[in-house]
KETORNU-411360 format. One line per 5 residues: number of its first residue (from 1); their letters; for each residue x, y, z of N, C-alpha, C. Coordinates in steps of 0.02 Angstrom, whole numbers, m for minus. Layout:
<zakes>
NUM = A = X/Y/Z/X/Y/Z/X/Y/Z  ... .
</zakes>
This chain:
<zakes>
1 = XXXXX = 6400/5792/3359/6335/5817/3334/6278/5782/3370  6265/5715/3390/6238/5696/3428/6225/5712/3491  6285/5718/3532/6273/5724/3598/6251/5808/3603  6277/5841/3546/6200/5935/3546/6149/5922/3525  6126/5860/3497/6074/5853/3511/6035/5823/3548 .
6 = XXXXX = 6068/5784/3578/6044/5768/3648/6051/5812/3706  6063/5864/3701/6077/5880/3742/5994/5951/3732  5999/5961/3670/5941/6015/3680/5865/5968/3643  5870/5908/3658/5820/5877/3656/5805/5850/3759  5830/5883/3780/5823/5858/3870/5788/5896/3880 .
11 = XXXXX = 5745/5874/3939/5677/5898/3971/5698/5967/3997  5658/6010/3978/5677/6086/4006/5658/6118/4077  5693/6039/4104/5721/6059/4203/5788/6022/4217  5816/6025/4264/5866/5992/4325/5914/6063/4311  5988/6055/4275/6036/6106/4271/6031/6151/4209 .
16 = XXXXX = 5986/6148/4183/5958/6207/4113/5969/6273/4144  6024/6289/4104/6028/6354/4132/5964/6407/4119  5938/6398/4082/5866/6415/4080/5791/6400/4084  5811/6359/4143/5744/6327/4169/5717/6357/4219  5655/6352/4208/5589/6409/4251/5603/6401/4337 .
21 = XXXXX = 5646/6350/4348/5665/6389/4412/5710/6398/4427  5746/6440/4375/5815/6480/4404/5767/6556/4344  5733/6548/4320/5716/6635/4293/5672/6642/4334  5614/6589/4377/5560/6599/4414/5571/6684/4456  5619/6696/4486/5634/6754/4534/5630/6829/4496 .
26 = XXXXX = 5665/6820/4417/5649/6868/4395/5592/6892/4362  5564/6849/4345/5473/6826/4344/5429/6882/4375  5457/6874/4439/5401/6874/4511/5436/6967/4505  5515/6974/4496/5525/7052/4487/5510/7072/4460  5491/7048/4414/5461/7091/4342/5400/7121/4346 .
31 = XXXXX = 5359/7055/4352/5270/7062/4377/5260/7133/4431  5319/7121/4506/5318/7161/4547/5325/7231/4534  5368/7264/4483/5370/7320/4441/5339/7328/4420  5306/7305/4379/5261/7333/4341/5201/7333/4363  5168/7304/4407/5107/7324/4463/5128/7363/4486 .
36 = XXXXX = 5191/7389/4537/5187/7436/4561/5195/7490/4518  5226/7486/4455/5211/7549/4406/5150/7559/4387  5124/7539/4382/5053/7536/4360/4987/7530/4398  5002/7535/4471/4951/7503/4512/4913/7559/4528  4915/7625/4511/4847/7658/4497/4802/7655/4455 .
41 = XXXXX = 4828/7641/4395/4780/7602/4347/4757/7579/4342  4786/7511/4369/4737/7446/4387/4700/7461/4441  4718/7491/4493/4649/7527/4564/4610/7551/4519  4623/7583/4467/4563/7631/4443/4524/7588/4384  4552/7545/4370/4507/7483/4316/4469/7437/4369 .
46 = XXXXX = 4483/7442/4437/4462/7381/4468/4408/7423/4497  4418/7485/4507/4366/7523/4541/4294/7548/4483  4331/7569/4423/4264/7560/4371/4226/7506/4355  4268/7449/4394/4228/7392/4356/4169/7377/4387  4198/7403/4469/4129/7400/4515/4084/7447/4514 .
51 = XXXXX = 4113/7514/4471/4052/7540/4491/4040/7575/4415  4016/7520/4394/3996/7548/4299/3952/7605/4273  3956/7620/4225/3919/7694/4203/3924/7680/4136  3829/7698/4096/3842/7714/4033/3780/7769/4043  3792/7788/3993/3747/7838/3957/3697/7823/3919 .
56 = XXXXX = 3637/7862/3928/3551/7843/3885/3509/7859/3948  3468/7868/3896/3386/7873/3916/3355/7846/3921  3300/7825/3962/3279/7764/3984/3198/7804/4006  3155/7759/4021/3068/7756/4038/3081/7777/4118  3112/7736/4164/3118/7744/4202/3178/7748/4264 .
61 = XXXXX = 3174/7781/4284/3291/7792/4327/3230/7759/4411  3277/7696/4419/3267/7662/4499/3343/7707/4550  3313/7718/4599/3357/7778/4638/3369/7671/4706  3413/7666/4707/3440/7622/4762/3488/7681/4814  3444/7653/4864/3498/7708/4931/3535/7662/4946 .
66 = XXXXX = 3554/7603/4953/3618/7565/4987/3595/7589/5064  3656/7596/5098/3650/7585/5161/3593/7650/5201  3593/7706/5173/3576/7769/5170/3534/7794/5098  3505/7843/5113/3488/7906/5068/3536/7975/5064  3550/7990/5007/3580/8042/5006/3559/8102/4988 .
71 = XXXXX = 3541/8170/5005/3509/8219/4986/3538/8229/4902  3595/8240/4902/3629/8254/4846/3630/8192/4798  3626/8152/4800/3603/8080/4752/3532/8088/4735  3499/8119/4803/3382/8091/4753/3404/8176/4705  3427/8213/4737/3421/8270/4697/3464/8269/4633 .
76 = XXXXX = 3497/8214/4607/3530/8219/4558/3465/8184/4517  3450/8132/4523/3420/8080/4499/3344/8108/4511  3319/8173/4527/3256/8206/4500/3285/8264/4453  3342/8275/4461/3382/8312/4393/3367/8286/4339  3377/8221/4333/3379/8185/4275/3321/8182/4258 .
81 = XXXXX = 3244/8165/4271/3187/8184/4261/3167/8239/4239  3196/8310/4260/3168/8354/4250/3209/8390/4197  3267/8352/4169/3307/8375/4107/3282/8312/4048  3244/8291/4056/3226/8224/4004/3264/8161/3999  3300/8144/4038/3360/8102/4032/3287/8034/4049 .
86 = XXXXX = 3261/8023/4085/3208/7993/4106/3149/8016/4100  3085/7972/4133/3035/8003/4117/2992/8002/4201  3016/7953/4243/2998/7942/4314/3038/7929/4347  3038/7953/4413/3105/7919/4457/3062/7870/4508  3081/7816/4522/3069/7768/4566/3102/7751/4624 .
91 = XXXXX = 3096/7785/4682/3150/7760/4756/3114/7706/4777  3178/7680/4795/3160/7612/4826/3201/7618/4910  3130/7594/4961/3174/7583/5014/3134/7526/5050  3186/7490/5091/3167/7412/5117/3117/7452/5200  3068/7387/5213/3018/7372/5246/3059/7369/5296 .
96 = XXXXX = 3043/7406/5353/3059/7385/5420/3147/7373/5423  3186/7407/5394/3259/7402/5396/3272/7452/5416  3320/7427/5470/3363/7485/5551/3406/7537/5512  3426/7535/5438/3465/7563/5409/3450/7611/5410  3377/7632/5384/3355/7676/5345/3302/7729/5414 .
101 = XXXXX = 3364/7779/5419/3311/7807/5483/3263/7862/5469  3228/7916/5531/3193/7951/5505/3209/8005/5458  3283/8014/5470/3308/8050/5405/3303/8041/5336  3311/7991/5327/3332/7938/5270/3244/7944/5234  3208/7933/5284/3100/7916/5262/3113/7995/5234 .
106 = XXXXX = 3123/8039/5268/3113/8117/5278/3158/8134/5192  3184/8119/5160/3227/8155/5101/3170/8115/5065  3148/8042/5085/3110/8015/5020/3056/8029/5017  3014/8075/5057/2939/8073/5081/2932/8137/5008  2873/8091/4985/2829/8153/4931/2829/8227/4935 .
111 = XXXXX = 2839/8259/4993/2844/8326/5006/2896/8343/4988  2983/8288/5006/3032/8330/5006/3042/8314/4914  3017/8266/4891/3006/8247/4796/3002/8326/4785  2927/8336/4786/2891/8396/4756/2934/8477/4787  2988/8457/4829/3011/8525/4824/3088/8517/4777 .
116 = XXXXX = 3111/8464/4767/3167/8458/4731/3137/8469/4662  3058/8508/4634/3015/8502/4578/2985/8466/4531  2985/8411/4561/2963/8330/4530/2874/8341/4527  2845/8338/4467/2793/8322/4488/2742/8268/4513  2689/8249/4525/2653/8182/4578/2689/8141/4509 .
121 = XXXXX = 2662/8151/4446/2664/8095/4409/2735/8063/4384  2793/8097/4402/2869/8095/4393/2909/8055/4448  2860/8042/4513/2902/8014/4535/2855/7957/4590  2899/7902/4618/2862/7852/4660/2911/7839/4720  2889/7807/4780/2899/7782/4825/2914/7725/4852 .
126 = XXXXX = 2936/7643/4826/2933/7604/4825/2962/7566/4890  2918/7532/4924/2951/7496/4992/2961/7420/4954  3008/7397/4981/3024/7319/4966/3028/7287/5010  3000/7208/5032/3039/7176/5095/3105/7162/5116  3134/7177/5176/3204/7160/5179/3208/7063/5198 .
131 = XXXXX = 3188/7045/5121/3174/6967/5142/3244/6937/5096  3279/6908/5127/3343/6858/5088/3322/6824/5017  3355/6833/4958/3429/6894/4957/3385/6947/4919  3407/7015/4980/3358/7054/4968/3354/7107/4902  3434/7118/4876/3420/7133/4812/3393/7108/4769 .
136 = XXXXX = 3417/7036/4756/3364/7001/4698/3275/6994/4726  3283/6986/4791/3177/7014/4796/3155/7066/4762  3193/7113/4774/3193/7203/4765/3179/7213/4669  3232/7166/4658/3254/7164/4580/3173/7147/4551  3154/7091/4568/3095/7052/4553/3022/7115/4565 .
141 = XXXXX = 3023/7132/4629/2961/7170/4619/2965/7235/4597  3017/7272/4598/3030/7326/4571/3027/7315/4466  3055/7280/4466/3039/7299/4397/2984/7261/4355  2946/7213/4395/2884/7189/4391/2830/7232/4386  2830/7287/4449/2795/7354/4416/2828/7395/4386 .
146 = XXXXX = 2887/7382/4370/2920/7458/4295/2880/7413/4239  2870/7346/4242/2835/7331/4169/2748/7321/4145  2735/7341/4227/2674/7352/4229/2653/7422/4209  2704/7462/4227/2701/7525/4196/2705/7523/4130  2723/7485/4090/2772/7494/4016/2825/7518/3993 .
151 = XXXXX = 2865/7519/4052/2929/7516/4058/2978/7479/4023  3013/7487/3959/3055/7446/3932/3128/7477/3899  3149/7525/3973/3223/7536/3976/3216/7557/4045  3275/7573/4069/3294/7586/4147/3342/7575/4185  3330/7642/4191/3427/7658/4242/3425/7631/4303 .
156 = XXXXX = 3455/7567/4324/3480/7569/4410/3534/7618/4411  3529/7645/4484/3550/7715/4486/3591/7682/4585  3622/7682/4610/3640/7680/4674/3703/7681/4713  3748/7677/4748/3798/7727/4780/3851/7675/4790  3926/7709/4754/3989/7659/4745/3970/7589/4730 .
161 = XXXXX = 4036/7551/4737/4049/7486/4737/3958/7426/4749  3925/7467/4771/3871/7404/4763/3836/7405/4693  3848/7453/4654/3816/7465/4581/3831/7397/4547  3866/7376/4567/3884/7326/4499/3845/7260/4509  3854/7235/4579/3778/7201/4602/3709/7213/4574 .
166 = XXXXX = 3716/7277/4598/3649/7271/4593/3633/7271/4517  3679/7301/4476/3681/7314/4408/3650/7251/4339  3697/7190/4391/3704/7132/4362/3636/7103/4380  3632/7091/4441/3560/7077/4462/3485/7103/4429  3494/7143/4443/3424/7192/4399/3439/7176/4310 .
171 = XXXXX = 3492/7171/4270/3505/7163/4230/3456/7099/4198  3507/7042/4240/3477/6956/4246/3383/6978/4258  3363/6998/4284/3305/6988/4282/3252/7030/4231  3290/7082/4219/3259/7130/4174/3234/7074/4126  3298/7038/4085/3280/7006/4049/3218/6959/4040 .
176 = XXXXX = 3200/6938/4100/3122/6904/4096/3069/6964/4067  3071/7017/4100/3027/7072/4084/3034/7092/4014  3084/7102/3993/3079/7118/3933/3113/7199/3935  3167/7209/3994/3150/7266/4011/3238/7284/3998  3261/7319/3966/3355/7340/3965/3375/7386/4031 .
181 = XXXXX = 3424/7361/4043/3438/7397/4100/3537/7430/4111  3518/7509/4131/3584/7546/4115/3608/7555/4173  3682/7538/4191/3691/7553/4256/3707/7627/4251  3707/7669/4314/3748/7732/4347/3758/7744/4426  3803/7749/4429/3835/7738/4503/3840/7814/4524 .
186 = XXXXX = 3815/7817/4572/3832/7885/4619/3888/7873/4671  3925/7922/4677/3979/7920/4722/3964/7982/4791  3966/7938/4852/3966/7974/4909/4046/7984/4929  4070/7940/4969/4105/7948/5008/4174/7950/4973  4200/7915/4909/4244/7897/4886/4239/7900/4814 .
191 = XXXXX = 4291/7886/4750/4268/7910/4698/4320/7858/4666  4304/7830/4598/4322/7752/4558/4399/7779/4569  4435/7824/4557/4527/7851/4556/4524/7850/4611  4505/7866/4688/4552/7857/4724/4517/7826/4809  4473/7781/4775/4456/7726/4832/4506/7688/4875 .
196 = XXXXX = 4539/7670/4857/4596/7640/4892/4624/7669/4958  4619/7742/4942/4652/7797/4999/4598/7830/5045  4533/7790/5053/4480/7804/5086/4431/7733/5114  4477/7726/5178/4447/7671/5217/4387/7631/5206  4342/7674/5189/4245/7664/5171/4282/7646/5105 .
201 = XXXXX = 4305/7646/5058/4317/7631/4993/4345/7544/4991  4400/7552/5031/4426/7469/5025/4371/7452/5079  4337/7463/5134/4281/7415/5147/4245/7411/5113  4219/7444/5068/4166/7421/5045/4165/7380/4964  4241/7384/4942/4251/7341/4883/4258/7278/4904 .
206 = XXXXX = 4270/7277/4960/4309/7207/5002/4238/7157/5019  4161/7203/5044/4127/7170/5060/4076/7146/5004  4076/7196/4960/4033/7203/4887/4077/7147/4857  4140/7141/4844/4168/7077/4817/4134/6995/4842  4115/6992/4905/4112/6931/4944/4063/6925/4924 .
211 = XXXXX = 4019/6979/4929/3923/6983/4918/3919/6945/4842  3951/6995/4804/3958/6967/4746/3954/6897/4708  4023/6876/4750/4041/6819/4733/3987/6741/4760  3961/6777/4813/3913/6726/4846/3851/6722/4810  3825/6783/4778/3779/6777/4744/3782/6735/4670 .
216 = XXXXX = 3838/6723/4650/3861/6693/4589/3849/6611/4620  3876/6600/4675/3907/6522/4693/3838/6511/4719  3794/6564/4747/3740/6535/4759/3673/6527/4713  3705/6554/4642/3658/6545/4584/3586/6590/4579  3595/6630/4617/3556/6723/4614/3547/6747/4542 .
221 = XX = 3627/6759/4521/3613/6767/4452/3644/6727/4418  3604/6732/4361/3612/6665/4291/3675/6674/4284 .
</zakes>
């Protein structure tokens, strides 16, 4: 009777037939199954997470072009104005940035607003400096005048995987303003189910992750 109990009072390693490294292997098979059973799911939880969406109405919807403008993105997001979902749309595009060409000026210019049926007072133009780190600049003066307006809700509105940046960002600062802020992500190129299988999709979770993460370690947002 002693020596069974000495024996299952011994440290649970060396010849235990059930010690974590002789099950370690089936561990690692197990885990491996069931990710790969499941690993659309998790693509598609990892892909909503970046690019979040809720629902409401808000004072004002901020239109972010990311790398580009999209005809079919300003025209969704003067949809939303002109169905009440909002009450102004606000584009924002950076100062002197190679990104944004004459195409890009040309969808945002007041003429092409007023033919998507926006009226003068429904919608704005907003240039920002492309000065480091240029979302949180962007964040700061952009909704500095949404609260000069009296602005105290508001959709960031802007394209895949950078929504959640910018989401969080504008979020963190709203809060000084006094101002709530809803994300909605527009999808160009790729869509939260099946990013993975569209090159522009894993680049751009891959680089929005780093961005991300640097902005955290570099204390951007709270």
């Amino acid at each position: 009777m002693l020596q069974r109990l000495r024996y299952w009072n011994r440290p649970f390693v060396g010849d235990c037939p059930w010690c974590l490294r002789k099950i370690r292997p089936y561990v690692i098979l197990v885990t491996a199954v069931l990710i790969f059973s499941y690993r659309e799911g998790l693509l598609n939880a990892v892909g909503r997470l970046m690019a979040p969406n809720e629902n409401g109405k808000a004072d004002l919807l901020i239109l972010e072009g990311g790398d580009s403008i999209d005809e079919n993105m300003l025209a969704q997001a003067a949809s939303s104005v002109m169905h009440g979902k909002c009450a102004h749309l606000m584009a924002i595009v950076h100062k002197n940035d190679r990104r944004y060409n004459g195409d890009d000026r040309r969808v945002i210019s007041n003429s092409y607003l007023k033919r998507l049926g926006l009226k003068e007072d429904q919608f704005s133009v907003m240039e920002t400096p492309s000065r480091h780190p240029i979302t949180l600049t962007e964040a700061r003066m952009v909704l500095e005048e949404a609260s000069r307006r009296g602005a105290r809700r508001a959709i960031i509105e802007t394209d895949g995987f950078h929504e959640r940046r910018s989401y969080v960002i504008y979020k963190a600062v709203g809060k000084y303003y006094n101002i709530s802020v809803i994300p909605e992500t527009y999808f160009i190129a790729y869509q939260p189910d099946n990013w993975w299988k569209v090159g522009s999709g894993v680049k751009e979770l891959f680089v929005e992750v780093i961005k991300l993460t640097y902005y955290y370690g570099m204390r951007y947002i709270p």
